[in-house]
PDB file of N, H, CA, C and O in Angstrom:
ATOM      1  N   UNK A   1      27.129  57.377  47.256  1.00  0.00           N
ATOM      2  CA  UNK A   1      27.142  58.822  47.471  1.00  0.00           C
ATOM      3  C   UNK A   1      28.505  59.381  47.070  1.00  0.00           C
ATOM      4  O   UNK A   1      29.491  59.060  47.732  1.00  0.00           O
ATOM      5  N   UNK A   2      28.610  60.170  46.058  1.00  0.00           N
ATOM      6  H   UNK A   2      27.808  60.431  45.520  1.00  0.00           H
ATOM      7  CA  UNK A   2      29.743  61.253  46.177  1.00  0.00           C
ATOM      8  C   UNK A   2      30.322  61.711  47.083  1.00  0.00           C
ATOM      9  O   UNK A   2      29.655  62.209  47.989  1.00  0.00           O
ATOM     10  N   UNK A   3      31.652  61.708  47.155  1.00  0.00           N
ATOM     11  H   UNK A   3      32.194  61.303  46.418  1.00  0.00           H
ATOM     12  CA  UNK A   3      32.289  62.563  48.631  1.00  0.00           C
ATOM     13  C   UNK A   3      32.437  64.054  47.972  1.00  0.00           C
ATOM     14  O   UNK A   3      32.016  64.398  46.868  1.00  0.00           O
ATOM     15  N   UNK A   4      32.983  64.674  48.713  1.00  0.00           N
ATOM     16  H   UNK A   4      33.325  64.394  49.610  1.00  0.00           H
ATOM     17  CA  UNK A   4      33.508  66.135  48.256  1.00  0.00           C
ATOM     18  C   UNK A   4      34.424  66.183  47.652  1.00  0.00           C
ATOM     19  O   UNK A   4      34.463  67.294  47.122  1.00  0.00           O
ATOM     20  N   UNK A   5      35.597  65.358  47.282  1.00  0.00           N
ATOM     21  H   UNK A   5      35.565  64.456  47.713  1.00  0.00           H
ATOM     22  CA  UNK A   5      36.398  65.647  46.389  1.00  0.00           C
ATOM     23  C   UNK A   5      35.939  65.230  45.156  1.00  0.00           C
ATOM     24  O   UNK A   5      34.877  64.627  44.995  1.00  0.00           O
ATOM     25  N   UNK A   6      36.915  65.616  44.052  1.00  0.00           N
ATOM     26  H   UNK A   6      37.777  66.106  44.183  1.00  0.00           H
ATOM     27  CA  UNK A   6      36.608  64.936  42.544  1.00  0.00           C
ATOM     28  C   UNK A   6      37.218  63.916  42.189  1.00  0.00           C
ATOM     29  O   UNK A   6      37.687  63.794  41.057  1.00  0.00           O
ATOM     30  N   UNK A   7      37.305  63.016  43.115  1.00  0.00           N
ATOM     31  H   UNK A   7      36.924  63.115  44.035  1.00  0.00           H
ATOM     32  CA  UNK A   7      37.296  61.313  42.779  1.00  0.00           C
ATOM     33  C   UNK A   7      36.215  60.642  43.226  1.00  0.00           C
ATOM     34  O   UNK A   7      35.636  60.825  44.296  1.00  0.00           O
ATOM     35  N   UNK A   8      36.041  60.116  42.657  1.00  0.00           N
ATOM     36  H   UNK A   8      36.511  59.968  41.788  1.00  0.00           H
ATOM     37  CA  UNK A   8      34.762  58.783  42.471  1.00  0.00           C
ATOM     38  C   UNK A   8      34.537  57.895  43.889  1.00  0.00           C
ATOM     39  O   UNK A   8      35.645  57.600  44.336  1.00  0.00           O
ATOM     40  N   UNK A   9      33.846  57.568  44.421  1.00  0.00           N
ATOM     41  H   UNK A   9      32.946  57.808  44.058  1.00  0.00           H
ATOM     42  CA  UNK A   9      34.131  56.628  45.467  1.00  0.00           C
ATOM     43  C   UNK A   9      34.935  55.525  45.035  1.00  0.00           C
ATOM     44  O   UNK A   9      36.094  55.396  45.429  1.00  0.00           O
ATOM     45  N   UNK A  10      34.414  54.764  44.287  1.00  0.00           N
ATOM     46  H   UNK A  10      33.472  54.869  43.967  1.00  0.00           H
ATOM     47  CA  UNK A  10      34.864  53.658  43.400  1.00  0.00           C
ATOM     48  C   UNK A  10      36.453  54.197  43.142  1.00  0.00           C
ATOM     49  O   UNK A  10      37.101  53.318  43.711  1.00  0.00           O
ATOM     50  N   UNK A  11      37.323  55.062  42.650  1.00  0.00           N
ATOM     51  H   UNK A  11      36.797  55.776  42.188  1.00  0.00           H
ATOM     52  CA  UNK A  11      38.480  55.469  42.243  1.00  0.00           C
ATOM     53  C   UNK A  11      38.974  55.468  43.510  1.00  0.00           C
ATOM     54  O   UNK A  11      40.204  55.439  43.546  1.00  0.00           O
ATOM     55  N   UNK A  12      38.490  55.488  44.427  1.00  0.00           N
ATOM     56  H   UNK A  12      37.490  55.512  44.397  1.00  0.00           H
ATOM     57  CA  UNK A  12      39.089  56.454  45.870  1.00  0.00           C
ATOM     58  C   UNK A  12      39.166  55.336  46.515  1.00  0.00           C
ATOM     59  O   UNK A  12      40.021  55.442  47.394  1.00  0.00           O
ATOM     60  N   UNK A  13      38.433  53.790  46.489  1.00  0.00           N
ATOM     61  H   UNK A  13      37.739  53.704  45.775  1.00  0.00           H
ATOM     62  CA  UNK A  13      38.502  52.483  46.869  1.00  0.00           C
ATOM     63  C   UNK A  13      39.424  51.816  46.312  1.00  0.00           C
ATOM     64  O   UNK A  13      40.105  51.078  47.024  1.00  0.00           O
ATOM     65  N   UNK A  14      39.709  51.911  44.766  1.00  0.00           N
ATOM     66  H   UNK A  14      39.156  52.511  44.188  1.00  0.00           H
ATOM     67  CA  UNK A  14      40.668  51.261  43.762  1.00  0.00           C
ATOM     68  C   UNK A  14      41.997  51.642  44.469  1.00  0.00           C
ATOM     69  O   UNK A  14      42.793  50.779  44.840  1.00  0.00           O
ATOM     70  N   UNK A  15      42.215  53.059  44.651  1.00  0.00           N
ATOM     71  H   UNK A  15      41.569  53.760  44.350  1.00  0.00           H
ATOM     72  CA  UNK A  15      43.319  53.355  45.223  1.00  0.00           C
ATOM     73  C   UNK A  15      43.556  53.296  46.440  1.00  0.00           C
ATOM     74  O   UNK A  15      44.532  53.851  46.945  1.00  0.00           O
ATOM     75  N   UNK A  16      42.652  52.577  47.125  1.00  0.00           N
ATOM     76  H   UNK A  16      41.860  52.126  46.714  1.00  0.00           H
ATOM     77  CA  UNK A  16      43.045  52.935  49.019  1.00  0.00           C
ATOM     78  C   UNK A  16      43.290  51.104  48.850  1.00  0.00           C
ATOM     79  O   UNK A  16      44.413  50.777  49.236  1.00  0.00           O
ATOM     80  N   UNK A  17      42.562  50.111  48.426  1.00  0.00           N
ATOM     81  H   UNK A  17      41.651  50.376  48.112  1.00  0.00           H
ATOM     82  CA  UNK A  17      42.586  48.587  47.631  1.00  0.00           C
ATOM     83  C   UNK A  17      44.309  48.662  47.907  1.00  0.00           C
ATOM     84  O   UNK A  17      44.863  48.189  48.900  1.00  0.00           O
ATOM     85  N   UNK A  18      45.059  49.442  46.670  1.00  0.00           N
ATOM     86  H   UNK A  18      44.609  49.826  45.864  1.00  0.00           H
ATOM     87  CA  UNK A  18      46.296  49.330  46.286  1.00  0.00           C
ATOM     88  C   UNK A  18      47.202  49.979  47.038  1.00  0.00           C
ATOM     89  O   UNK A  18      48.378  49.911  46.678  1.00  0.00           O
ATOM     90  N   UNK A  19      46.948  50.538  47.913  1.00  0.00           N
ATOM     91  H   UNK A  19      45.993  50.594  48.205  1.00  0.00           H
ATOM     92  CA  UNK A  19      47.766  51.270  49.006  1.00  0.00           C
ATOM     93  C   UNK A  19      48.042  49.871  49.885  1.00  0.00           C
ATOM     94  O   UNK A  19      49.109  49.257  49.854  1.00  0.00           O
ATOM     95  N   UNK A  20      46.853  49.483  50.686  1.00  0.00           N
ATOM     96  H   UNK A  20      45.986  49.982  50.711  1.00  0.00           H
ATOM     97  CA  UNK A  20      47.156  48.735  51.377  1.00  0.00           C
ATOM     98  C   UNK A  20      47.608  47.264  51.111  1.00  0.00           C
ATOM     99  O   UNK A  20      47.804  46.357  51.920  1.00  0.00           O
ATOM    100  N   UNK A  21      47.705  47.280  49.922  1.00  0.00           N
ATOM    101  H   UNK A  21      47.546  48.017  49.265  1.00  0.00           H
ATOM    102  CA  UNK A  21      48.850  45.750  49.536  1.00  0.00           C
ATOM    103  C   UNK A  21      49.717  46.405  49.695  1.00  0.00           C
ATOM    104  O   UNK A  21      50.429  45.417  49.875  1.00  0.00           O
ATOM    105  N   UNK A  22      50.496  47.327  49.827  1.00  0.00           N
ATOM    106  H   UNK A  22      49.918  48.129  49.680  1.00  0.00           H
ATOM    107  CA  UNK A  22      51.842  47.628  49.580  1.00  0.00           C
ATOM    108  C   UNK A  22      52.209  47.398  51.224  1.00  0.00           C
ATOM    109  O   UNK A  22      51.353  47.312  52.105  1.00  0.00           O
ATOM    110  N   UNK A  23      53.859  47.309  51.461  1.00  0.00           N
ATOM    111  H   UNK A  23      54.554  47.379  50.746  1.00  0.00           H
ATOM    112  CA  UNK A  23      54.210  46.808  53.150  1.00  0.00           C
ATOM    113  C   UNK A  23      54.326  48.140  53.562  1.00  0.00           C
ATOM    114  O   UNK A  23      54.712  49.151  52.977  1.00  0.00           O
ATOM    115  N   UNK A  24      53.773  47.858  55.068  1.00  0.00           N
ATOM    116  H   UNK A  24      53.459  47.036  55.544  1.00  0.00           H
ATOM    117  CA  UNK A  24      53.794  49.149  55.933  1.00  0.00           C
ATOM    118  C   UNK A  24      55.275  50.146  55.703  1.00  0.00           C
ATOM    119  O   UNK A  24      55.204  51.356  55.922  1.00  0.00           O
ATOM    120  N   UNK A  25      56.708  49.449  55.207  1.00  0.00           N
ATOM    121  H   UNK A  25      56.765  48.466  55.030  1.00  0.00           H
ATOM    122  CA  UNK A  25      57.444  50.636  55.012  1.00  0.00           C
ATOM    123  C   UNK A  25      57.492  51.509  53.767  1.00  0.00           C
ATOM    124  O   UNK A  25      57.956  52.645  53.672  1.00  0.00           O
ATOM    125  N   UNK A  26      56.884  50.709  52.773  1.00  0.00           N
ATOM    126  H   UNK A  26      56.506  49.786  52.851  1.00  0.00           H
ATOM    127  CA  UNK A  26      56.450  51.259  51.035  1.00  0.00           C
ATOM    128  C   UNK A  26      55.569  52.604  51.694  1.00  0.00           C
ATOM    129  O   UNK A  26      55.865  53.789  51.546  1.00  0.00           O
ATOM    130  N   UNK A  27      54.592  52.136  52.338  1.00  0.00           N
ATOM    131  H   UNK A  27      54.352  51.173  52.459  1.00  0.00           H
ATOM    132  CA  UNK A  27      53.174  53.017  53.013  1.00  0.00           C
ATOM    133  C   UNK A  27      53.728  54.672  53.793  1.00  0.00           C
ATOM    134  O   UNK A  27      53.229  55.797  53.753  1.00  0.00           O
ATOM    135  N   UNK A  28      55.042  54.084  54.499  1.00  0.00           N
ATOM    136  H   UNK A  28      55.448  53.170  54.531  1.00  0.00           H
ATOM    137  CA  UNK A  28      55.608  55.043  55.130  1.00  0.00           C
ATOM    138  C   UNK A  28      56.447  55.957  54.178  1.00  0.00           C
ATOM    139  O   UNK A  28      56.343  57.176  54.313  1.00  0.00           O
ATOM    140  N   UNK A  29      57.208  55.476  53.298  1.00  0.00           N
ATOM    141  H   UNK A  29      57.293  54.485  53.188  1.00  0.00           H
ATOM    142  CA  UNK A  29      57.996  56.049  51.726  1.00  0.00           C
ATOM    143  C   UNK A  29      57.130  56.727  51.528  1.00  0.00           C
ATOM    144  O   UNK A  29      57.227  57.743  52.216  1.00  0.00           O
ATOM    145  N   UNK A  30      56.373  56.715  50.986  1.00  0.00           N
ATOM    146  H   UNK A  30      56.295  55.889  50.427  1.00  0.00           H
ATOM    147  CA  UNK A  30      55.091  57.482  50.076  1.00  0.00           C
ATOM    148  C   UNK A  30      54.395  58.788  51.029  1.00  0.00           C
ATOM    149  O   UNK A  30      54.263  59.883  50.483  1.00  0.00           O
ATOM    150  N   UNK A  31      53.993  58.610  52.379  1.00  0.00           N
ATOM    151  H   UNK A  31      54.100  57.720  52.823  1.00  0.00           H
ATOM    152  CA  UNK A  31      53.611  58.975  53.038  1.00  0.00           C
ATOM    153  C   UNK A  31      54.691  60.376  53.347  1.00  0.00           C
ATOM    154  O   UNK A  31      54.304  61.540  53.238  1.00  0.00           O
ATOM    155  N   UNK A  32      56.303  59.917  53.806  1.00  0.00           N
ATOM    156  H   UNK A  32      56.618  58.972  53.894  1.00  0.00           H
ATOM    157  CA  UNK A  32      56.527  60.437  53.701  1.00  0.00           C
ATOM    158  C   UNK A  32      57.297  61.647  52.809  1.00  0.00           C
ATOM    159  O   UNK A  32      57.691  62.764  53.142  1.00  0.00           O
ATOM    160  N   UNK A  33      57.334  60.864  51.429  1.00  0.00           N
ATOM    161  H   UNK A  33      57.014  59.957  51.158  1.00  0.00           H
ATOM    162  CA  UNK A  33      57.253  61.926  49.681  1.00  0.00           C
ATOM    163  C   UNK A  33      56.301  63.018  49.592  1.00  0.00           C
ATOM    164  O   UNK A  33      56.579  64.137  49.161  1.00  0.00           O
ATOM    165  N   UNK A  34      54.800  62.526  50.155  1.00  0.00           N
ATOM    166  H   UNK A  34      54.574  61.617  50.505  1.00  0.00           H
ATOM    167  CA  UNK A  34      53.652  63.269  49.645  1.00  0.00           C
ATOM    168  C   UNK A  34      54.058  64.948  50.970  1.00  0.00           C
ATOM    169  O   UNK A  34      53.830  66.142  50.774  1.00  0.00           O
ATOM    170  N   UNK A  35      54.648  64.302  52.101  1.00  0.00           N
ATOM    171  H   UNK A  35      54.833  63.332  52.261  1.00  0.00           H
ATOM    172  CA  UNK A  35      54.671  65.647  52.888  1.00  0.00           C
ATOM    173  C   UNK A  35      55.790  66.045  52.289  1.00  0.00           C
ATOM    174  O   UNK A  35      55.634  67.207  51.915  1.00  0.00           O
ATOM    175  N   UNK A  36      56.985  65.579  51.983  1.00  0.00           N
ATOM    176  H   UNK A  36      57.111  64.635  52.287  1.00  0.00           H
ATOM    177  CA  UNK A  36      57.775  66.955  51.170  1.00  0.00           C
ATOM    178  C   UNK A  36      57.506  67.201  50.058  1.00  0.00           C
ATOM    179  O   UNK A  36      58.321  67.957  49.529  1.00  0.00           O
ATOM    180  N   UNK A  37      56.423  66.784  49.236  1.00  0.00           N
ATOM    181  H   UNK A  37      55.761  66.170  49.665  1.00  0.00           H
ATOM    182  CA  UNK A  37      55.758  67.522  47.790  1.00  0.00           C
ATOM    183  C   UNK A  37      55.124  68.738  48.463  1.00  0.00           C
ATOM    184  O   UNK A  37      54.982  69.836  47.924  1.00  0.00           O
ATOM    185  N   UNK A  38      54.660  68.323  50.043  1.00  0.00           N
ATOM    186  H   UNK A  38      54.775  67.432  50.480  1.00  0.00           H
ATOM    187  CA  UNK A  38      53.293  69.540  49.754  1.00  0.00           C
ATOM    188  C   UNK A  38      54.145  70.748  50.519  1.00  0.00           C
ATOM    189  O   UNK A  38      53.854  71.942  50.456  1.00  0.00           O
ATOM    190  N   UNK A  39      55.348  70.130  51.314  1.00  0.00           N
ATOM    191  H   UNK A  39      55.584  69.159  51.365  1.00  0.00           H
ATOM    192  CA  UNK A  39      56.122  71.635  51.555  1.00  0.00           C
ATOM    193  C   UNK A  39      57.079  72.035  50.675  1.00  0.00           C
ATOM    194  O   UNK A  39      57.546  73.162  50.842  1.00  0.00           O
ATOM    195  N   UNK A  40      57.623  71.118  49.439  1.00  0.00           N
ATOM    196  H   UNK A  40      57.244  70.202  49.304  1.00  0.00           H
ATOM    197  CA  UNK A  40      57.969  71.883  48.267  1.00  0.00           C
ATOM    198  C   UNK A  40      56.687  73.055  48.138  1.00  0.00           C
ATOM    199  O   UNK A  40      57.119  74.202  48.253  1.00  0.00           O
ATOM    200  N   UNK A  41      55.464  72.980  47.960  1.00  0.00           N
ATOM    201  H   UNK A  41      55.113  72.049  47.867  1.00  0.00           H
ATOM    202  CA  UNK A  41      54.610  74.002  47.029  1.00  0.00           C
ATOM    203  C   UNK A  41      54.107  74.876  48.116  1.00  0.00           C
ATOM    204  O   UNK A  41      53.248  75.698  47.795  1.00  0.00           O
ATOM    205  N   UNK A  42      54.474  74.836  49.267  1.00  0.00           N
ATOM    206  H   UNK A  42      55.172  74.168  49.528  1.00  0.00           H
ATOM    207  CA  UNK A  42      54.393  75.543  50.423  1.00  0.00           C
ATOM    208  C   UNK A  42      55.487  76.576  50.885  1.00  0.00           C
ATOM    209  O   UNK A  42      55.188  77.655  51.396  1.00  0.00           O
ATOM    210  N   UNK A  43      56.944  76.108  50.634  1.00  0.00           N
ATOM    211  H   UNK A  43      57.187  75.231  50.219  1.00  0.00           H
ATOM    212  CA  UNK A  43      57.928  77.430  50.617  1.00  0.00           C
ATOM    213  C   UNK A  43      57.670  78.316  49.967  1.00  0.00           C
ATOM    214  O   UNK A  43      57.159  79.279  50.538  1.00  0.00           O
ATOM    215  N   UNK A  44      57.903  78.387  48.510  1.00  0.00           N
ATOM    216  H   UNK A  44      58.319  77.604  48.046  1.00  0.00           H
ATOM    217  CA  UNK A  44      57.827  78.812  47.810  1.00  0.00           C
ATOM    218  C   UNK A  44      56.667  80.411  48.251  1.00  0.00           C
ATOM    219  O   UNK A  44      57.112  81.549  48.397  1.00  0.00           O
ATOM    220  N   UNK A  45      55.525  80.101  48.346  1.00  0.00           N
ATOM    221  H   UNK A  45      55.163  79.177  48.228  1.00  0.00           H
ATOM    222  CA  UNK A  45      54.886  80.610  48.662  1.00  0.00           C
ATOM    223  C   UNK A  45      54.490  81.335  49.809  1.00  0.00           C
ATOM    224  O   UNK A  45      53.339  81.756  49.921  1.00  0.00           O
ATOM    225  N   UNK A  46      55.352  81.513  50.663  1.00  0.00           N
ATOM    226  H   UNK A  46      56.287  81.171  50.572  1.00  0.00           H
ATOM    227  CA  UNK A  46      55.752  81.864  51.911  1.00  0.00           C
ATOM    228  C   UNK A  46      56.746  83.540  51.359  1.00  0.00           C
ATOM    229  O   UNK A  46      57.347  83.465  50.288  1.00  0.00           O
ATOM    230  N   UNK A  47      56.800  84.558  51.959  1.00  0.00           N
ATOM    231  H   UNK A  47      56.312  84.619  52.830  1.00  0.00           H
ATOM    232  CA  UNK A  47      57.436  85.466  51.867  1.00  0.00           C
ATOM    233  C   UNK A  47      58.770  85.370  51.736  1.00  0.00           C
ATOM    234  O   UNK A  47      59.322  84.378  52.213  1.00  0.00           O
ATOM    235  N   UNK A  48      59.220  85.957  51.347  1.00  0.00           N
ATOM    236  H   UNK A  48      58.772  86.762  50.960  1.00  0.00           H
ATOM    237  CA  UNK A  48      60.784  86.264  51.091  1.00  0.00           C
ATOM    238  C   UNK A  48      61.584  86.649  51.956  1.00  0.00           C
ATOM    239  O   UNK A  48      62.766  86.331  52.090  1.00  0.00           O
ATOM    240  N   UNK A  49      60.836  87.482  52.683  1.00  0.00           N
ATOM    241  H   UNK A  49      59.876  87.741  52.574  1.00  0.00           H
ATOM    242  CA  UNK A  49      62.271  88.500  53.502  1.00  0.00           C
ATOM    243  C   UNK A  49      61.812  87.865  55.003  1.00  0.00           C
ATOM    244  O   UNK A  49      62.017  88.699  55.884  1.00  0.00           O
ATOM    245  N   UNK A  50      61.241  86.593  55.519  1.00  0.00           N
ATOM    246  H   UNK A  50      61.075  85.915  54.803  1.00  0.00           H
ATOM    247  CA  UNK A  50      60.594  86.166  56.947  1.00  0.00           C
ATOM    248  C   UNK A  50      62.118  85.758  57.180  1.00  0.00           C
ATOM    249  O   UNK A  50      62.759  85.148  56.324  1.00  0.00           O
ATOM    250  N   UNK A  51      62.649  86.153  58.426  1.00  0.00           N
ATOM    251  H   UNK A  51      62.128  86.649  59.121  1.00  0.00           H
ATOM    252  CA  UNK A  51      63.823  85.724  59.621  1.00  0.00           C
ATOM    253  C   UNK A  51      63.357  84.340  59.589  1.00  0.00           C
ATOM    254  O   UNK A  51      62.319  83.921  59.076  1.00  0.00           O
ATOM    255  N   UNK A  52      64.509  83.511  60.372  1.00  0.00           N
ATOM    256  H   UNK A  52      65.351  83.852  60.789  1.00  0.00           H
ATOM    257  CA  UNK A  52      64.467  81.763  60.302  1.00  0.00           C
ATOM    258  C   UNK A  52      63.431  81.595  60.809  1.00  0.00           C
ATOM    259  O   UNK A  52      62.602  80.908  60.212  1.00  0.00           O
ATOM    260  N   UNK A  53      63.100  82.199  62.163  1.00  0.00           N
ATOM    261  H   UNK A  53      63.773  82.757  62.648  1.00  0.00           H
ATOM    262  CA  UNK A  53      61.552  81.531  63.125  1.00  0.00           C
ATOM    263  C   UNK A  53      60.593  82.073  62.783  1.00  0.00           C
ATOM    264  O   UNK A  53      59.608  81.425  63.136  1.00  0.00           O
ATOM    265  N   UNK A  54      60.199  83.468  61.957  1.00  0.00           N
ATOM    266  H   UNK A  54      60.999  83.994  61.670  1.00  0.00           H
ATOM    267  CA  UNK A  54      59.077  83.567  61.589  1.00  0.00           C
ATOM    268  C   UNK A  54      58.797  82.799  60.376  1.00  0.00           C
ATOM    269  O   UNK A  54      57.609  82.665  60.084  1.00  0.00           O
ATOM    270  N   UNK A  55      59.990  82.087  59.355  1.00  0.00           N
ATOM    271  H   UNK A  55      60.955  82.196  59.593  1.00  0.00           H
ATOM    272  CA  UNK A  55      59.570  81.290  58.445  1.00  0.00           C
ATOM    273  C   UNK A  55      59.442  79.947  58.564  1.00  0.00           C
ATOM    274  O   UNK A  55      58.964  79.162  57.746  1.00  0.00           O
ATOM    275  N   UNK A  56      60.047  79.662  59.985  1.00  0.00           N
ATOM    276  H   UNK A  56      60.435  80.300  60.650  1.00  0.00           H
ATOM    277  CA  UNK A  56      59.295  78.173  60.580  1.00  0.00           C
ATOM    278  C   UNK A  56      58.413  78.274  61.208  1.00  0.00           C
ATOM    279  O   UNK A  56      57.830  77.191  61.172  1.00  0.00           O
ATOM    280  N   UNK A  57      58.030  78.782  61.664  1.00  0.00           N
ATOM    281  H   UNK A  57      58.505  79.662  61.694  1.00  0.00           H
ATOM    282  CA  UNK A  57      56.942  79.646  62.557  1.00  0.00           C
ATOM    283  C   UNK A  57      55.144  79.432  61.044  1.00  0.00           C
ATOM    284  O   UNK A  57      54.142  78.720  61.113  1.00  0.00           O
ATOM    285  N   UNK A  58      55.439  80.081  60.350  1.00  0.00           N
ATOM    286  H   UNK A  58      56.253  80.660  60.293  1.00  0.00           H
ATOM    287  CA  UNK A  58      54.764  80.271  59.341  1.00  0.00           C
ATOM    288  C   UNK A  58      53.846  78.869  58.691  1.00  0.00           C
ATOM    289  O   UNK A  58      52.659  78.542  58.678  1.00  0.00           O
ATOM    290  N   UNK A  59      55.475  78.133  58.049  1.00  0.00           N
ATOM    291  H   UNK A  59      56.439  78.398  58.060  1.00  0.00           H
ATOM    292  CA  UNK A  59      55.862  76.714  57.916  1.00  0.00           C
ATOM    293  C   UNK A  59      55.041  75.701  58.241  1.00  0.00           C
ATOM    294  O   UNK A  59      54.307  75.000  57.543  1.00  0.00           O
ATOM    295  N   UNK A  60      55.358  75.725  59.890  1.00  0.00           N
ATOM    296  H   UNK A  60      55.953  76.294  60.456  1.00  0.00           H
ATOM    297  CA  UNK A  60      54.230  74.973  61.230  1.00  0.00           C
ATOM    298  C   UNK A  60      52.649  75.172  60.691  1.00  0.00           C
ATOM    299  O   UNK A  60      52.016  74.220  60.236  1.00  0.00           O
ATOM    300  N   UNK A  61      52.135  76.421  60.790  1.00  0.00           N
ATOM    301  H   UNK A  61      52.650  77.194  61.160  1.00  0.00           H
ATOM    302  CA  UNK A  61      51.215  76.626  60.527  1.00  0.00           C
ATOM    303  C   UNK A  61      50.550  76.542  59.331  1.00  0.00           C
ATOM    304  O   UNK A  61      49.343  76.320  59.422  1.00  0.00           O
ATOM    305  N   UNK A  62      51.068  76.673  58.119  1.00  0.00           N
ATOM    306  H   UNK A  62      52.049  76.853  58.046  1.00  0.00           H
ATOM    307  CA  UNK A  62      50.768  76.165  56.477  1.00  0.00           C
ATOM    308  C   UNK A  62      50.632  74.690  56.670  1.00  0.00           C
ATOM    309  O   UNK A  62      49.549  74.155  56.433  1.00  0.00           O
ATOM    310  N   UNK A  63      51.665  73.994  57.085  1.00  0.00           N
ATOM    311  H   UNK A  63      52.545  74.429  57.277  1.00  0.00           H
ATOM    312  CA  UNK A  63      51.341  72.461  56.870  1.00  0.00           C
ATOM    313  C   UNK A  63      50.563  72.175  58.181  1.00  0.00           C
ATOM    314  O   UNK A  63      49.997  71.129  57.863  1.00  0.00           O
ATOM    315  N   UNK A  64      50.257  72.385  59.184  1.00  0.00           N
ATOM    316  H   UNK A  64      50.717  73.235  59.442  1.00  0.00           H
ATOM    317  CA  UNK A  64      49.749  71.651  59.776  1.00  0.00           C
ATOM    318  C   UNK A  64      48.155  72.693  60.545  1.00  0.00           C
ATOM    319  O   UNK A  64      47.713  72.391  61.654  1.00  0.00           O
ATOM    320  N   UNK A  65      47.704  73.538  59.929  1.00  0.00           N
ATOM    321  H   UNK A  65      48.062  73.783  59.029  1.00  0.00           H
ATOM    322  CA  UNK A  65      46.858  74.193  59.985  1.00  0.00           C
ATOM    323  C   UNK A  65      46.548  74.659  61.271  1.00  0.00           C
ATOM    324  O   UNK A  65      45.333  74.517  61.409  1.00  0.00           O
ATOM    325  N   UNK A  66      47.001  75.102  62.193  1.00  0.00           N
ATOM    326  H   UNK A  66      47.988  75.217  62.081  1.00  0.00           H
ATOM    327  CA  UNK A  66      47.418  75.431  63.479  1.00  0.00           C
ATOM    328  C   UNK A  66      48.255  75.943  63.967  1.00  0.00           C
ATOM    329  O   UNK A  66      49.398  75.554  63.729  1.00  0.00           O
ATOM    330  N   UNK A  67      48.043  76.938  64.780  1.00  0.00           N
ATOM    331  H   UNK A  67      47.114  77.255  64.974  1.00  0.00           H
ATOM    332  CA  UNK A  67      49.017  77.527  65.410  1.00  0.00           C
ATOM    333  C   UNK A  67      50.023  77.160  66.082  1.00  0.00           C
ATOM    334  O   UNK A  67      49.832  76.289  66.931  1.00  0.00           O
ATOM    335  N   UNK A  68      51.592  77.795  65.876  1.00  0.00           N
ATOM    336  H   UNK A  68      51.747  78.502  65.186  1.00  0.00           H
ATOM    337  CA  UNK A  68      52.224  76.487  66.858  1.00  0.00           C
ATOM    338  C   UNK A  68      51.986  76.829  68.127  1.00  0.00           C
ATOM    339  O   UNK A  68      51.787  77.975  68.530  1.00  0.00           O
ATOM    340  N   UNK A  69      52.006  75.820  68.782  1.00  0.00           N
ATOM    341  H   UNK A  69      52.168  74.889  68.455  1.00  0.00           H
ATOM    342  CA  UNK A  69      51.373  75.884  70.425  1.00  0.00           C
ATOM    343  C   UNK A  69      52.518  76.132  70.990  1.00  0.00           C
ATOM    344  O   UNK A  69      52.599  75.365  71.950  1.00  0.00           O
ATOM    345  N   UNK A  70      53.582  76.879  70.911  1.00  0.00           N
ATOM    346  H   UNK A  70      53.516  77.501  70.132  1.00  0.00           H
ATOM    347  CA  UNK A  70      54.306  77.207  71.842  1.00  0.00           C
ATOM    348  C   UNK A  70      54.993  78.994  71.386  1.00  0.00           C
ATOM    349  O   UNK A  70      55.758  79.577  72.155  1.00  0.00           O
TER     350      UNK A  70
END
């Protein structure tokens, strides 16, 4: 069965296969690259003129799809 994205099951196995040979701190490197790629393309796109806490405030909520709870 197809998943919803546009990789293949088979592609999406090849690569999850090769993830997990790599050692749990390689796993953690990567892991944590891919979250500052996706808030590189996430500032950016955030307003210009937001004060420090409404642009962490914002931030919180872009990457982690939720409101911050406090």
């Amino acid at each position: 069965m197809q998943n919803e994205l546009d990789t293949s099951d088979e592609a999406g196995r090849i690569v999850g296969d090769r993830i997990m040979k790599l050692s749990g701190s390689e796993r953690f490197i990567i892991g944590c690259q891919m979250f500052e790629s996706a808030r590189a393309v996430i500032i950016p796109s955030l307003p210009k003129d937001l004060d420090a806490k409404e642009f962490k405030r914002r931030l919180y909520e872009r990457t982690y799809g939720e409101i911050l709870p406090f």
